[in-house]
MIKOL-304015 format. One line per 4 residues: number of its first residue (from 0); their letters; for each residue x, y, z of N, C-alpha, C, O. Coordinates in Angstrom, 1 decimal, padded with zeros to 4 digits. Atoms other than C-alpha are relative to their C-alpha. Layout:
BEGIN
NUM> a> X,Y,Z,X,Y,Z,X,Y,Z,X,Y,Z | ... $
***
This chain:
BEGIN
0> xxxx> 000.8,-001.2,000.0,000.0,000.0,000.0,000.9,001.3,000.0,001.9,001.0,000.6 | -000.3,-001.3,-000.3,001.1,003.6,-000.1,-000.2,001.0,000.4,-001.3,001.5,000.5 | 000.2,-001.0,-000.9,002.0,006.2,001.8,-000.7,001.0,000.3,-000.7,001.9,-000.5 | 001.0,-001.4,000.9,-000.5,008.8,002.4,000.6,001.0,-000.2,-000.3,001.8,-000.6 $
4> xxxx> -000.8,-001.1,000.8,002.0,011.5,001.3,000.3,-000.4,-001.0,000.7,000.5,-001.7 | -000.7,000.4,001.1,003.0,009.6,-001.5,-000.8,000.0,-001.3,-001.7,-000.8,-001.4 | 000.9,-000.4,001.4,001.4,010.6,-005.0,-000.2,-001.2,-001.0,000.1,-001.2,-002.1 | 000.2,001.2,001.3,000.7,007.7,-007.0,-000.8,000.6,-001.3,-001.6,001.6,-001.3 $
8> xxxx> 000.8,-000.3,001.0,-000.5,007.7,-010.5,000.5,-001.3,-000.8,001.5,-002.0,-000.7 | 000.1,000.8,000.4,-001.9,005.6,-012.8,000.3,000.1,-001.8,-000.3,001.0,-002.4 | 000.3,-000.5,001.3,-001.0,005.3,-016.6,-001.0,-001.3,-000.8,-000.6,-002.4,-001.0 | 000.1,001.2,000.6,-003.3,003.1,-018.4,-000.3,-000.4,-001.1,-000.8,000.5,-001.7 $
12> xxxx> 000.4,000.0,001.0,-004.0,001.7,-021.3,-000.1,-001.6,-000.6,-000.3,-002.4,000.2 | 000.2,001.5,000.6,-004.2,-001.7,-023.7,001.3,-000.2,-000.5,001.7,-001.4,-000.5 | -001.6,000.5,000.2,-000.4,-001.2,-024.9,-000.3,-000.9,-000.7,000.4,-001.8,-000.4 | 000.0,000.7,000.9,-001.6,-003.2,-027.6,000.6,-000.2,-001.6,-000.1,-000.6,-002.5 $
16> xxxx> -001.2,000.1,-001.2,001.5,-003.1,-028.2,000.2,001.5,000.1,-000.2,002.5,-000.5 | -000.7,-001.0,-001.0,003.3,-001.1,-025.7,000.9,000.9,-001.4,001.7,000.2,-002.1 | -000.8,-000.8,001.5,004.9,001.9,-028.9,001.2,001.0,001.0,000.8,001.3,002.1 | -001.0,-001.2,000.1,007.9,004.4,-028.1,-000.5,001.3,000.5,000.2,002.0,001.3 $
20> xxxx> 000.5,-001.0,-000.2,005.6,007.1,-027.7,-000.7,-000.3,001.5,-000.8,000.7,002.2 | 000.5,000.0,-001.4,003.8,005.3,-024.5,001.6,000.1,000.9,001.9,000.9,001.8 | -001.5,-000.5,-001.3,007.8,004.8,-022.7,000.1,001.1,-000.1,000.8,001.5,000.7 | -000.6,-001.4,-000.1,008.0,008.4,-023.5,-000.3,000.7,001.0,000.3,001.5,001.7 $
24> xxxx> 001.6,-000.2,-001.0,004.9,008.9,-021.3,000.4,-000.1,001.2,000.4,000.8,002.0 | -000.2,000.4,-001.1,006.0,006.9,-018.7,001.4,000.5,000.9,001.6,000.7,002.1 | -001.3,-001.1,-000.7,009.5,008.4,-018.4,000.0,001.4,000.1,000.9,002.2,000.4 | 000.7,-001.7,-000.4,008.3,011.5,-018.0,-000.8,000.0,001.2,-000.5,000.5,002.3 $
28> xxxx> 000.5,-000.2,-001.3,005.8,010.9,-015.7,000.4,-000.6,001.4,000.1,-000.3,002.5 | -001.0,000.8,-001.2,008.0,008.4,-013.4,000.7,001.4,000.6,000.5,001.7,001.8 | -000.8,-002.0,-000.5,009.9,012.1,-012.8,-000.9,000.3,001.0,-000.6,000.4,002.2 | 001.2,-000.9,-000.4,006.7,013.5,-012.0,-000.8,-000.6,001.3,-001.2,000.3,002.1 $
32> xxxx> 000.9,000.1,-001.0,004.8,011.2,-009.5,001.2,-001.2,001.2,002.1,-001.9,000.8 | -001.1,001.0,-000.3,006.7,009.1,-006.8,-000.5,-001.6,000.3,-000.1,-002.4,001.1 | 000.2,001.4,000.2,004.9,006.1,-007.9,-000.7,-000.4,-001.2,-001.9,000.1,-001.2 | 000.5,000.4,001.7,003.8,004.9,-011.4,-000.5,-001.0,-000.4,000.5,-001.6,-000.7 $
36> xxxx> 000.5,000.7,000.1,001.6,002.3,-012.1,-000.2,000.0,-001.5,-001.1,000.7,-001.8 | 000.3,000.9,001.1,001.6,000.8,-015.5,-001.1,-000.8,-000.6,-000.8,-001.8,-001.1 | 001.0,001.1,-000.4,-001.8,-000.7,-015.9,-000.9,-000.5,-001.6,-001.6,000.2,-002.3 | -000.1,000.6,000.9,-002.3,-002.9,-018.6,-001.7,-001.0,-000.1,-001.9,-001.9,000.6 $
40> xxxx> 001.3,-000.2,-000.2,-006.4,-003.1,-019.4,-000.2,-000.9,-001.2,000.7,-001.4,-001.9 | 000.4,000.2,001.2,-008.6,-004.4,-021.9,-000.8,001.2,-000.3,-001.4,001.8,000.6 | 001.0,-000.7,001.0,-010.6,-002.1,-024.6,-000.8,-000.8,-000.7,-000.4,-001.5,-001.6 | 001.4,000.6,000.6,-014.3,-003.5,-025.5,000.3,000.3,-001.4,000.5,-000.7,-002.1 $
44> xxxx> 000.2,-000.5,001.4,-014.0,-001.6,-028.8,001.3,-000.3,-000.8,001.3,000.0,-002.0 | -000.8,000.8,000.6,-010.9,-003.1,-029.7,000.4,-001.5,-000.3,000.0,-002.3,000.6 | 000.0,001.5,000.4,-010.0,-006.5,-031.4,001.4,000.1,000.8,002.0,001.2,000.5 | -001.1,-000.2,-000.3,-006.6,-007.5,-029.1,000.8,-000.5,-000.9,000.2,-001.2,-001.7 $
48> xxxx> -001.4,000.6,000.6,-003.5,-008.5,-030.8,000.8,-000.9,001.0,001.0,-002.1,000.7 | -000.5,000.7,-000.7,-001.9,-009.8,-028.1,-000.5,-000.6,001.7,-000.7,000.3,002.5 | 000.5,-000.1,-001.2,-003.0,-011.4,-024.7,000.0,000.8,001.1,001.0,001.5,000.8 | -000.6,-000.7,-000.8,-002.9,-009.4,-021.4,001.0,-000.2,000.7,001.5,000.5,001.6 $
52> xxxx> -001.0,000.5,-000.7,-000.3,-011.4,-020.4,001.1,000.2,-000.8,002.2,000.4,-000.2 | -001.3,-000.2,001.2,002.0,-011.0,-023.4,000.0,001.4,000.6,001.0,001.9,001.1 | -000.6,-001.7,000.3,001.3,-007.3,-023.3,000.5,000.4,001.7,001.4,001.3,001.8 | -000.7,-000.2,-001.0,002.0,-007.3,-019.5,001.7,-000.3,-000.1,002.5,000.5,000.2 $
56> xxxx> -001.1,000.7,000.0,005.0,-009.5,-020.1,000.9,001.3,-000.6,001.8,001.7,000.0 | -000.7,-000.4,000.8,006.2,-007.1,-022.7,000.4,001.5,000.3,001.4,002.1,000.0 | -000.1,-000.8,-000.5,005.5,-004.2,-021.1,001.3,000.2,001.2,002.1,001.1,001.2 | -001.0,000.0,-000.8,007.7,-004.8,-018.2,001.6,-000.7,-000.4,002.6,-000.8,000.3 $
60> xxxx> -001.4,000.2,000.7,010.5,-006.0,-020.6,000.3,001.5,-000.4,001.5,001.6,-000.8 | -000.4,-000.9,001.0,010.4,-002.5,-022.0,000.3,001.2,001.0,001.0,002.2,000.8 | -000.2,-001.2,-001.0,010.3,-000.4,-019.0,001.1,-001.0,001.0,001.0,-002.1,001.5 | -001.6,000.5,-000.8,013.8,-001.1,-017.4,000.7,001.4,001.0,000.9,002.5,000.5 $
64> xxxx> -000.8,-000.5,-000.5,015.7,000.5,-014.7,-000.7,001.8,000.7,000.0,002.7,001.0 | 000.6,-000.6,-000.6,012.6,002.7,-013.4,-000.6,-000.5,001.3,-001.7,-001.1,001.3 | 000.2,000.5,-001.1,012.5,001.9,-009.8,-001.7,000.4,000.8,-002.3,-000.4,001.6 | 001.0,000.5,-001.0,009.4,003.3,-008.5,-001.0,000.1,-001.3,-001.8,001.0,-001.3 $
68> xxxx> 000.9,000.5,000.6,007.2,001.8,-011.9,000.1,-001.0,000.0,001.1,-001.7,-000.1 | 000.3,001.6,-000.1,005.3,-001.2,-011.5,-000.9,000.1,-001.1,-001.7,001.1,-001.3 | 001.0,000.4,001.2,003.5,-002.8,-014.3,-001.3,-001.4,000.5,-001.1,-002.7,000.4 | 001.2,001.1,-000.1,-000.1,-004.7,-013.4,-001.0,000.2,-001.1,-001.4,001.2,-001.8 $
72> xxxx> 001.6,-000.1,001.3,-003.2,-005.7,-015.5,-001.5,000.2,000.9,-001.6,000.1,002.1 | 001.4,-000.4,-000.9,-007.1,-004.8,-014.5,-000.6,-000.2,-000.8,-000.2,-000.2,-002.0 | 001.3,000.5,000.4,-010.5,-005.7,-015.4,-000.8,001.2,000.3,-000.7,002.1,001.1 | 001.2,-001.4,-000.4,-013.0,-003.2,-015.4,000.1,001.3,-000.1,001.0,001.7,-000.9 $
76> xxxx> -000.3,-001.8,000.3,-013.5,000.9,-015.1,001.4,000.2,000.6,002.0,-000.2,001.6 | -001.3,-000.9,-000.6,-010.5,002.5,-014.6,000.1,000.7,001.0,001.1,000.8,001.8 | 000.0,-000.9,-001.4,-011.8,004.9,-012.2,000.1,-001.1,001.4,000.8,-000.8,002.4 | 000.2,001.2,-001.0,-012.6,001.6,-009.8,001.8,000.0,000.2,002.3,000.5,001.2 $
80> xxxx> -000.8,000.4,-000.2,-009.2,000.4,-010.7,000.9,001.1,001.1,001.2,000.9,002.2 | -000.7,-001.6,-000.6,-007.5,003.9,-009.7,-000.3,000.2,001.3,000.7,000.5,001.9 | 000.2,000.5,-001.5,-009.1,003.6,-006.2,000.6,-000.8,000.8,001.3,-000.5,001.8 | -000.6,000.9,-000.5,-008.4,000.3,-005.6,001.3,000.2,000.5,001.4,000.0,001.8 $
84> xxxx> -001.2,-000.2,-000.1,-004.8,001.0,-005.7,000.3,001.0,000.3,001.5,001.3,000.3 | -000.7,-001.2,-000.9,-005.2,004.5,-003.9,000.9,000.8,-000.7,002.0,001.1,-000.4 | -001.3,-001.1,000.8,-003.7,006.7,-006.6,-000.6,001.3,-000.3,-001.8,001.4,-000.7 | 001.0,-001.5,-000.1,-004.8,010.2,-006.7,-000.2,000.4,-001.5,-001.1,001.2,-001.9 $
88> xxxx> 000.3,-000.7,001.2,-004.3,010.6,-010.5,000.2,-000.8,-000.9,001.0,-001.7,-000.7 | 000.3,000.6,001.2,-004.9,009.4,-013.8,001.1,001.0,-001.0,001.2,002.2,-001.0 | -001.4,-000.4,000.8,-001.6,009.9,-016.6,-000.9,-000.2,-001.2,-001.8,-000.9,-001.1 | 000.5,-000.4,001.2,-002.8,010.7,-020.0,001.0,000.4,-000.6,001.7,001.3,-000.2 $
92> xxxx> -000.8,-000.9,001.6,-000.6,011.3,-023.7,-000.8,000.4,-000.5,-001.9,000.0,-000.5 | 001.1,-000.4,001.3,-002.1,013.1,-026.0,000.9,001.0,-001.0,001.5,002.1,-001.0 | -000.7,-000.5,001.4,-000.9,013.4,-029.4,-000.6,001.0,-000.6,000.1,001.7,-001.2 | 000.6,-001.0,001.1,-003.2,015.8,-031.1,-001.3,000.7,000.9,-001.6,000.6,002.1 $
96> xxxx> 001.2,000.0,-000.6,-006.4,017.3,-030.7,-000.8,-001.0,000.1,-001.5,-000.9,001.1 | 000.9,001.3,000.2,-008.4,014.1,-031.6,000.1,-000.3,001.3,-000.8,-000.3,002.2 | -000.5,000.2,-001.5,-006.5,013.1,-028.6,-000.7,000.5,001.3,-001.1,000.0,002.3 | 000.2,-000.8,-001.3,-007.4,015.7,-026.3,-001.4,000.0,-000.3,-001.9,-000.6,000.6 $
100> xxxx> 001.4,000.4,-000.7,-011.3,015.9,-027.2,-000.4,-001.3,000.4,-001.3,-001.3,001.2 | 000.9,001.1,-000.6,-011.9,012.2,-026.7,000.9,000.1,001.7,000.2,-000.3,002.7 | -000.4,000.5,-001.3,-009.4,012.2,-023.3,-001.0,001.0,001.0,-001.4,000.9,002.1 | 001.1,-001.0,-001.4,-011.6,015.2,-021.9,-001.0,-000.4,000.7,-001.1,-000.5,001.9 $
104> xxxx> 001.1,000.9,-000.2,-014.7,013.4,-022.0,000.4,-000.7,000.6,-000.3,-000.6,001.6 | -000.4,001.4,-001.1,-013.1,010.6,-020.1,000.3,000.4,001.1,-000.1,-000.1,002.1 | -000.4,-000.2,-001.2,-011.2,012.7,-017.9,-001.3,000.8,000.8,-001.3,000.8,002.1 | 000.9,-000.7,-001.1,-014.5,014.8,-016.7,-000.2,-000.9,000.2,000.4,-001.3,001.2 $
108> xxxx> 000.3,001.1,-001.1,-016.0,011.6,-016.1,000.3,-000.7,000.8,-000.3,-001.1,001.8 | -001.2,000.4,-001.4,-013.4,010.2,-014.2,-000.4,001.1,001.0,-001.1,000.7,001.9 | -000.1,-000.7,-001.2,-013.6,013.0,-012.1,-001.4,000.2,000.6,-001.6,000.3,001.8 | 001.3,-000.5,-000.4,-017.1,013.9,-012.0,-000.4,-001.6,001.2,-000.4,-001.7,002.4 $
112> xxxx> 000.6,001.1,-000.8,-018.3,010.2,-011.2,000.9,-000.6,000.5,000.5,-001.4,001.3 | -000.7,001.0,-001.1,-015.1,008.7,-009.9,000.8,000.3,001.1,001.2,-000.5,001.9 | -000.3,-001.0,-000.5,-013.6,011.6,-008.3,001.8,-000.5,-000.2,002.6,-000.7,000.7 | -001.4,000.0,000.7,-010.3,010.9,-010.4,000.8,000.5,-000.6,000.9,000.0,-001.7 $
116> xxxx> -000.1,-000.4,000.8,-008.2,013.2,-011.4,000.9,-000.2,-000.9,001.4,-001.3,-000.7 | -000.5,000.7,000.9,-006.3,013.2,-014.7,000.4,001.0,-000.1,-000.1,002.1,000.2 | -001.4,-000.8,000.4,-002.9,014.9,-015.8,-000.1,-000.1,-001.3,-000.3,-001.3,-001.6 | -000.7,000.1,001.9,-002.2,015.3,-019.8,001.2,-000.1,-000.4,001.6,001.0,-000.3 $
120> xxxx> -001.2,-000.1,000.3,000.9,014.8,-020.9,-000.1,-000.1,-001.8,-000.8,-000.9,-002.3 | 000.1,-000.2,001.0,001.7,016.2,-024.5,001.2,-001.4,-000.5,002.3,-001.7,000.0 | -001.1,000.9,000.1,003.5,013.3,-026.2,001.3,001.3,-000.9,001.2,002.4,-001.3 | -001.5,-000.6,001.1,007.1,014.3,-028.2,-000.4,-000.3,-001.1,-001.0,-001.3,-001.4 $
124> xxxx> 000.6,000.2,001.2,006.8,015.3,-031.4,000.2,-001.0,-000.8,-000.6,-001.2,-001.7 | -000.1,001.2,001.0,008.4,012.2,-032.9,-000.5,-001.1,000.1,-000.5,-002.1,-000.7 | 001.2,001.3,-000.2,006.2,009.9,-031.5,-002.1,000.8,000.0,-003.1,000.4,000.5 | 001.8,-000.9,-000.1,002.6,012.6,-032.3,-000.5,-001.1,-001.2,-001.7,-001.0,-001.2 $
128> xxxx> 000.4,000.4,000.4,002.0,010.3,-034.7,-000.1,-001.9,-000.2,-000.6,-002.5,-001.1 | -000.1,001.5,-000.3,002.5,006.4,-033.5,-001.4,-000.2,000.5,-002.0,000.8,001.0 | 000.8,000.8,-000.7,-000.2,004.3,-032.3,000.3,-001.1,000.1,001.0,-001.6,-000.8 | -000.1,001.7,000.4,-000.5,000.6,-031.4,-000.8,-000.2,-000.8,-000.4,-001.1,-001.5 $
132> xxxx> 001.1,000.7,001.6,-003.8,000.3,-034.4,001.0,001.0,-001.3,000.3,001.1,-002.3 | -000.7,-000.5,000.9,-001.1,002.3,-036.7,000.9,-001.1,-000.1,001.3,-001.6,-001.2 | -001.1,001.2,000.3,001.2,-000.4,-035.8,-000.4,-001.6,-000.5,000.1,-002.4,-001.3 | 001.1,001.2,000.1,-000.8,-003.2,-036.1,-000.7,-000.2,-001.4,-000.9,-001.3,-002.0 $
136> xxxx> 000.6,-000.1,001.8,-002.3,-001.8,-039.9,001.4,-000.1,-000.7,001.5,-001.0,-001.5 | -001.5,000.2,000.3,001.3,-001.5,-040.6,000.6,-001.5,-000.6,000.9,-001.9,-001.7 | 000.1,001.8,-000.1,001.8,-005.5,-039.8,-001.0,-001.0,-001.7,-000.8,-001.6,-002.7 | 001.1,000.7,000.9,-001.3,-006.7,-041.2,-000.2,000.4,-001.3,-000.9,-000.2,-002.0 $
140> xxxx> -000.2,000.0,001.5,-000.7,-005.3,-044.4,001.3,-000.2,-000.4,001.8,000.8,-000.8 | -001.7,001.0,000.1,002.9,-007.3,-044.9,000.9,001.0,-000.2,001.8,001.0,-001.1 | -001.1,-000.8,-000.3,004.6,-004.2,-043.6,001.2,-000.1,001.3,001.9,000.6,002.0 | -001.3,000.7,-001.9,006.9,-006.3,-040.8,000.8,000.6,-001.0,000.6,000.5,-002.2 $
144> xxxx> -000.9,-000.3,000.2,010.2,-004.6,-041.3,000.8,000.7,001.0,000.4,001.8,001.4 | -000.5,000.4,-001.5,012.5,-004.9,-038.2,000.7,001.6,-000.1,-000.1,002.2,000.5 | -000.4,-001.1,000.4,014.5,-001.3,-039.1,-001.2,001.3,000.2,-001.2,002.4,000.9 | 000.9,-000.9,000.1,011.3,000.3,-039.7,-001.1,000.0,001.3,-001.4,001.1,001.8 $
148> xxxx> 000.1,000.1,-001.4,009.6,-001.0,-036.6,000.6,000.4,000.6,-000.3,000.6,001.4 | -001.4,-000.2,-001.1,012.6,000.1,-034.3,-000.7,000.8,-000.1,-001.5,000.5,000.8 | 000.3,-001.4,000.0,011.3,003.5,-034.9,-001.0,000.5,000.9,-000.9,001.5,001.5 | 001.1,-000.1,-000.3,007.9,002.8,-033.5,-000.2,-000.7,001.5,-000.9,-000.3,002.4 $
152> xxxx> 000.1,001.4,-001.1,008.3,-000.1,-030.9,001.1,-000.2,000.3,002.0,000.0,-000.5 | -001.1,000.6,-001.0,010.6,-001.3,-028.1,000.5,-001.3,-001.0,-000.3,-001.8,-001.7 | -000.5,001.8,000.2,012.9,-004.9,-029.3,-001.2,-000.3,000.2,-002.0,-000.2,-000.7 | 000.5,001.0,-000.5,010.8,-006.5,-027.5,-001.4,-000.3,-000.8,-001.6,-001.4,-001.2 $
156> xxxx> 001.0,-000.3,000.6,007.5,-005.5,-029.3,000.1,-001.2,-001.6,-000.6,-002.1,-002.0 | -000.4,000.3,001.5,009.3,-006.4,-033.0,000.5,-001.7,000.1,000.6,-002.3,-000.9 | -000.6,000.9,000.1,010.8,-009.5,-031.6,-001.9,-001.5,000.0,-002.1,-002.5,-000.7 | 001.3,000.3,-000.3,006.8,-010.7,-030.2,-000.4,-000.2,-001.4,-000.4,-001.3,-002.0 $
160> xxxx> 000.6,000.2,001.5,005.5,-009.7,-033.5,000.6,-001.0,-001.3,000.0,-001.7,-002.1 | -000.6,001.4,000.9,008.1,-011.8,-035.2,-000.6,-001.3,000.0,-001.1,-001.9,-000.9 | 000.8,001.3,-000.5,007.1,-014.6,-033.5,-001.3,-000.5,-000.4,-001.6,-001.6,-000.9 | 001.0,000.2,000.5,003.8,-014.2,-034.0,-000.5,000.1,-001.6,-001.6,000.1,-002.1 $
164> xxxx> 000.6,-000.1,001.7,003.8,-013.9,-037.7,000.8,-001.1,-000.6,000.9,-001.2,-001.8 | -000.9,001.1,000.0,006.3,-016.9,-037.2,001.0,000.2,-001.1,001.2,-000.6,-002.0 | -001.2,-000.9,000.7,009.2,-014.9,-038.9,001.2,-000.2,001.4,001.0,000.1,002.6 | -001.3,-000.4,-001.0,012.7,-015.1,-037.3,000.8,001.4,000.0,001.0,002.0,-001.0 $
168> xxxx> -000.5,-001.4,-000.4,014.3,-012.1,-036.0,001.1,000.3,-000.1,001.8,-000.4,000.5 | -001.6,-000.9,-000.3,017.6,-009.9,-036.3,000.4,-001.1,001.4,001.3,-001.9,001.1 | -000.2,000.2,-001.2,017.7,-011.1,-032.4,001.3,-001.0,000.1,002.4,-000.7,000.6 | -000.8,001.3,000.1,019.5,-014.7,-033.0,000.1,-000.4,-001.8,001.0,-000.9,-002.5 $
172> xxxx> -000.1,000.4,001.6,018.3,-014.9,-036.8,-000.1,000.8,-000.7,000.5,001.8,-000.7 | 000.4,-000.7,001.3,016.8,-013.6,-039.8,-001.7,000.5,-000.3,-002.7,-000.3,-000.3 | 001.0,-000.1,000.5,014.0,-012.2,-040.7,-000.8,001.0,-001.2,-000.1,002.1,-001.1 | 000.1,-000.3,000.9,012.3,-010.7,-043.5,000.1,001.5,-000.3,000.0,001.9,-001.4 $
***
């Protein structure tokens, strides 16, 4: 449990996968709160790509050598979750405006009904245009390319995806 002086926040999302532009998030706001929660969800309106356990797995492969972030997964509202674990605020990127009207909407509600509040963080400009469904259309149209991936995604991300599209990797081998 933590401290009651101690600011927790939560960042969360589906990391489906975990992109460059979310570690950017995270290292930034690890600065910012003195405890960081990672929280690795499902989205109804998304098809996953990867299980929650992969994306947990992969997630905590990617965030290295940040001592006070921990990486868990959750079921349900966020605002619930964000309680549970006693964190006074909700971490938010936001690439654009698209970004910022749909996070508003979310963040009044959080706060209205869950009494949650929520921080924005502008992502960097070289990740304003990554997503995990950018990466993913990327893929799914026979755009694997381990070089070009790097750009977007952690190793660890490019090495998963390999696997899963049962391609061998730079890592030990080859891949296309």
């Amino acid at each position: 449990m933590a401290d009651a002086d101690q600011v927790v926040a939560v960042f969360p999302g589906a990391f489906d996968p975990i992109t460059l532009g979310h570690l950017n998030i995270v290292h930034r706001a690890s600065r910012l709160f003195d405890r960081l929660i990672v929280a690795v969800g499902h989205n109804p309106e998304k098809q996953a790509w990867f299980s929650v356990e992969e994306r947990v797995s992969m997630v905590r492969e990617a965030i290295t050598g940040l001592a006070n972030v921990e990486i868990q997964s959750y079921d349900g509202l966020t605002m619930d979750y964000v309680r549970r674990v006693r964190a006074r605020v909700l971490v938010r990127g936001i690439r654009d405006a698209v970004d910022l009207r749909e996070e508003l909407q979310i963040a009044n509600l959080n706060q209205s009904v869950g009494g949650v509040e929520t921080v924005f963080l502008m992502t960097d400009d070289q990740h304003v245009l990554t997503s995990s469904t950018l990466i993913k259309q990327i893929v799914d149209m026979g755009g694997f390319d381990e070089s070009r991936l790097l750009r977007l995604v952690p190793p660890v991300v490019v090495e998963r995806v390999a696997h899963k599209l049962g391609l061998e990797s730079r890592k030990g081998r080859r891949a296309r």
